[in-house]
C-alpha positions as CSV (number, residue, x, y, z in Angstrom):
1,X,-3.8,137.0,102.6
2,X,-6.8,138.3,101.1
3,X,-8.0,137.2,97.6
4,X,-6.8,140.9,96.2
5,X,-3.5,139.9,96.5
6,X,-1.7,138.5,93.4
7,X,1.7,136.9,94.1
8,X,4.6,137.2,91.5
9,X,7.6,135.4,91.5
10,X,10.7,136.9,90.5
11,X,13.6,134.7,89.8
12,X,17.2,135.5,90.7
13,X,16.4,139.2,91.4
14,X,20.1,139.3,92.8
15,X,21.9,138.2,89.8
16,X,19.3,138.5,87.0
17,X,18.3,141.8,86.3
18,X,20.0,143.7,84.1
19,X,19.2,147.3,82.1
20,X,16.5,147.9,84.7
21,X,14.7,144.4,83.8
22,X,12.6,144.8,87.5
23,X,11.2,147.8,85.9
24,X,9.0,144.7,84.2
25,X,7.7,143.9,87.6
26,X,7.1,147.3,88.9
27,X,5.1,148.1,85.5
28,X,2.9,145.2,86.5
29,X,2.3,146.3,89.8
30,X,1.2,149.3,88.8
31,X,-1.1,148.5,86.3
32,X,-2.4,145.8,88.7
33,X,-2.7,148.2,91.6
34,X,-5.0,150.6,89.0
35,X,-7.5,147.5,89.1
36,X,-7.6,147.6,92.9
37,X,-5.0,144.4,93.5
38,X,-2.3,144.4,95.9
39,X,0.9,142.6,94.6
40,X,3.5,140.1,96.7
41,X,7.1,140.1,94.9
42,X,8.9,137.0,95.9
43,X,13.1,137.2,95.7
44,X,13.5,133.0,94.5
45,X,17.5,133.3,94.6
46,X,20.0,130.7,94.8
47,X,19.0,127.5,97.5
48,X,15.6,129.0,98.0
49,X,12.4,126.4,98.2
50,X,10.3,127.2,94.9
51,X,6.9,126.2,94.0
52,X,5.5,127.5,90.6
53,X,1.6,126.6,91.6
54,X,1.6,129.3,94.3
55,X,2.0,131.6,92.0
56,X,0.2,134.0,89.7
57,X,2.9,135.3,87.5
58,X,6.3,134.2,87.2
59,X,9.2,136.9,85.6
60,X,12.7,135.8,84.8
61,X,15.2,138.5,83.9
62,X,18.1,138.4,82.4
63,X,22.0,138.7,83.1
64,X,25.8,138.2,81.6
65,X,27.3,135.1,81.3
66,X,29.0,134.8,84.4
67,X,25.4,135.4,86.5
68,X,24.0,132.6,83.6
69,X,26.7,130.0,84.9
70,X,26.0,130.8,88.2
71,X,21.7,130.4,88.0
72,X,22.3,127.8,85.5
73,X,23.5,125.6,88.1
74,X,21.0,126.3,91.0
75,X,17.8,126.4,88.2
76,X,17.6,122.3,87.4
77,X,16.0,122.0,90.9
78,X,12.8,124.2,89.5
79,X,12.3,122.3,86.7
80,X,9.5,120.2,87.0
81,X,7.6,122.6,88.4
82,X,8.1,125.6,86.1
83,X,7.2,123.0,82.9
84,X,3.8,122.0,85.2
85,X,3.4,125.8,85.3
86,X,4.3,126.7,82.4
87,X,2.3,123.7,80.1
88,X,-0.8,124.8,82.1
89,X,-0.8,127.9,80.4
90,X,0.0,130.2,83.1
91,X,1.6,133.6,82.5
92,X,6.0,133.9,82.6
93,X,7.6,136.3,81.0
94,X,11.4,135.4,80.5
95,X,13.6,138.2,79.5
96,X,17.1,137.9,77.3
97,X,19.2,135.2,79.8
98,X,15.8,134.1,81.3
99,X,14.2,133.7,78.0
100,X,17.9,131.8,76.7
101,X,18.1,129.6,80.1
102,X,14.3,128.1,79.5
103,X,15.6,126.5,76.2
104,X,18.1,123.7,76.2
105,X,21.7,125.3,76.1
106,X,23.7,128.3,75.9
107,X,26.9,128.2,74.3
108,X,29.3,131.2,75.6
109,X,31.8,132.9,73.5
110,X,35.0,130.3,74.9
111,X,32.8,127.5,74.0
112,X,31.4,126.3,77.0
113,X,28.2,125.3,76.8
114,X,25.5,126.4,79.4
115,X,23.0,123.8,79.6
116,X,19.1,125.1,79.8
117,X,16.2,123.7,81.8
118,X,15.0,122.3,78.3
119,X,11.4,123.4,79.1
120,X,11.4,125.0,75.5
121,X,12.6,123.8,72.3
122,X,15.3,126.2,71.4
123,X,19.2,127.1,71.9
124,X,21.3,129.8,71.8
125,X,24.9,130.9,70.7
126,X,27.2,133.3,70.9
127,X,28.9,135.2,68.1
128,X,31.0,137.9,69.1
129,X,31.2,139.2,65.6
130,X,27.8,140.2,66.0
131,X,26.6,142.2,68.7
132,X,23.1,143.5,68.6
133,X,22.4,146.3,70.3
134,X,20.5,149.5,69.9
135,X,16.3,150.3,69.6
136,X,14.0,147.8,68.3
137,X,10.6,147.9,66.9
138,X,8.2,144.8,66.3
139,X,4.6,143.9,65.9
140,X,3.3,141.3,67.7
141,X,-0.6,140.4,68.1
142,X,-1.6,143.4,70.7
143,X,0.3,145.7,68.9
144,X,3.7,147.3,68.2
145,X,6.2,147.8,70.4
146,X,9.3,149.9,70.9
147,X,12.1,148.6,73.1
148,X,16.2,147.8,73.3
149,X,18.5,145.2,72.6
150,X,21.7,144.5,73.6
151,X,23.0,140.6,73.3
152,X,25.4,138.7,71.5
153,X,23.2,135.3,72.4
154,X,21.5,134.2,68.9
155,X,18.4,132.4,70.0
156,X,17.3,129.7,67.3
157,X,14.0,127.5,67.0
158,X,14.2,123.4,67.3
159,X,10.8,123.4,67.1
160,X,8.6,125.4,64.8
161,X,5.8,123.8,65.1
162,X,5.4,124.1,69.2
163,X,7.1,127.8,69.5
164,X,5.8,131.0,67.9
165,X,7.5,134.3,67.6
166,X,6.6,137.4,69.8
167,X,6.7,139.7,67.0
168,X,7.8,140.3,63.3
169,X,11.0,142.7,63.6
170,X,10.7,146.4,61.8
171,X,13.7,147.6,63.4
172,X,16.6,145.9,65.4
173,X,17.4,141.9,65.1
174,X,15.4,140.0,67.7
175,X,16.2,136.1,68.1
176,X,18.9,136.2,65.1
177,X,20.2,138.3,62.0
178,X,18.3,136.0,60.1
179,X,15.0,134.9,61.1
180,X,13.4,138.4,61.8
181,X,11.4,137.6,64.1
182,X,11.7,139.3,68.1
183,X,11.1,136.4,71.3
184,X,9.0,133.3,70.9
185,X,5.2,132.9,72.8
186,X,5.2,129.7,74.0
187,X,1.2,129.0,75.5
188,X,1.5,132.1,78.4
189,X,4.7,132.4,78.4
190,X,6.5,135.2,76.4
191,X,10.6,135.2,76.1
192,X,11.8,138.4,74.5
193,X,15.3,140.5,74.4
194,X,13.6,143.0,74.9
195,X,14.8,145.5,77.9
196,X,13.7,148.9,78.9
197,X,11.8,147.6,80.2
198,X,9.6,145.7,78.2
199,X,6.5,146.3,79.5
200,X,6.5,150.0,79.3
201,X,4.4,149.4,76.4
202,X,1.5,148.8,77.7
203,X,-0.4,147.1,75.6
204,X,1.7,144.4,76.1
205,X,1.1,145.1,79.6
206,X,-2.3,145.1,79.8
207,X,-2.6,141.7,77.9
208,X,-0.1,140.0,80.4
209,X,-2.1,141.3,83.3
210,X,-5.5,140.1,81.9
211,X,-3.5,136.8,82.0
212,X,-2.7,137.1,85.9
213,X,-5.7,138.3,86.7
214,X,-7.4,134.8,84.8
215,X,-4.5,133.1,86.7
216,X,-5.1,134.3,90.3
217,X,-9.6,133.4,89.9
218,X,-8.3,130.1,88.9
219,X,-5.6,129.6,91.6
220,X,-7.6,131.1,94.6
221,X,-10.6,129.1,93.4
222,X,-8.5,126.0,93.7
223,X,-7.2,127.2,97.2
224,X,-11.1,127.6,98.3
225,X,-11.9,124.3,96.8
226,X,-9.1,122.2,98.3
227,X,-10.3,123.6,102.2
């Protein structure tokens, strides 16, 4: 593999990927292919072998609650090395169920609680009184950005001290009715509920694939080192 090639994760392709969240993916290959870099698209499904540290960008879609339950139970095996990854500072981007599963629990609309991998300090619940759904605008730091929602989940902070927002909501509800505020940032790692995909806008993009491409010197510096 030649040192043009970055390598992106995707977890649970199969069962994770709702309103066209690949279209996150493809986005980045595209813009990453406009720089001169080839991209490899690992599938990292159920009973798969997963290391975090061979790659240069991880993406986690999202899904309904019965693909949740189902991921939920294979994910605890990644856990140690998505939190190595991730409290490096290397670039994730977790979307809606992704974004809900990195924090510590889900709890669905009969009351059973999902539990997370607890890499972040947050939780989520469902109120089926309150759907959100429809377009969303927010600012975050490179910019605004236009998207769609469409989630029941209410994603809170435990922790406002480690986790920051995404973006300040102008239109739509992000996390919560409440807080309005749109995803967390987390180091590298961006969770949003954002679909349409996301990175359409592309100056969010842009900034996540000036973080791979800092990622992949790093990581095939290591490589050369470590021969």
């Amino acid at each position: 593999m030649t040192d043009n090639t970055i390598k992106i994760a995707y977890l649970y392709e199969d069962l994770m990927n709702t309103y066209g969240d690949s279209g996150d993916v493809k986005v980045v290959s595209y813009l990453l292919a406009k720089q001169g870099y080839k991209t490899q698209v690992d599938n990292i499904s159920l009973d798969e072998e997963f290391d975090a540290n061979d790659y240069d960008f991880i993406f986690f879609g999202g899904g309904q609650d019965f693909e949740q339950t189902v991921v939920a139970k294979d994910l605890p095996r990644h856990k140690d090395t998505l939190e190595e990854y991730v409290n490096s500072g290397n670039p994730m981007l977790c979307i809606c169920g992704g974004y809900q599963l990195m924090g510590d629990y889900y709890k669905t609309n009969s009351g059973v609680t999902i539990k997370g991998l607890g890499i972040l300090p947050l939780h989520t619940v469902f109120k089926a009184d309150k759907r959100m759904i429809g377009d969303t605008r927010y600012m975050t730091e490179w910019g605004e950005v236009k998207a769609f929602e469409n989630h029941s989940g209410q994603t809170y902070f435990d922790n406002t001290d480690k986790l920051h927002p995404f973006g300040t909501m102008i239109e739509g509800y992000g996390n919560n009715p409440q807080d309005k505020v749109e995803g967390l940032r987390y180091k590298n790692l961006i969770g949003s509920y954002s679909h349409g995909p996301l990175l359409k806008n592309v100056n969010v993009g842009n900034a996540i694939v000036k973080m791979i491409l800092q990622r992949h010197k790093e990581r095939t510096n290591n490589e050369v080192q470590s021969v």
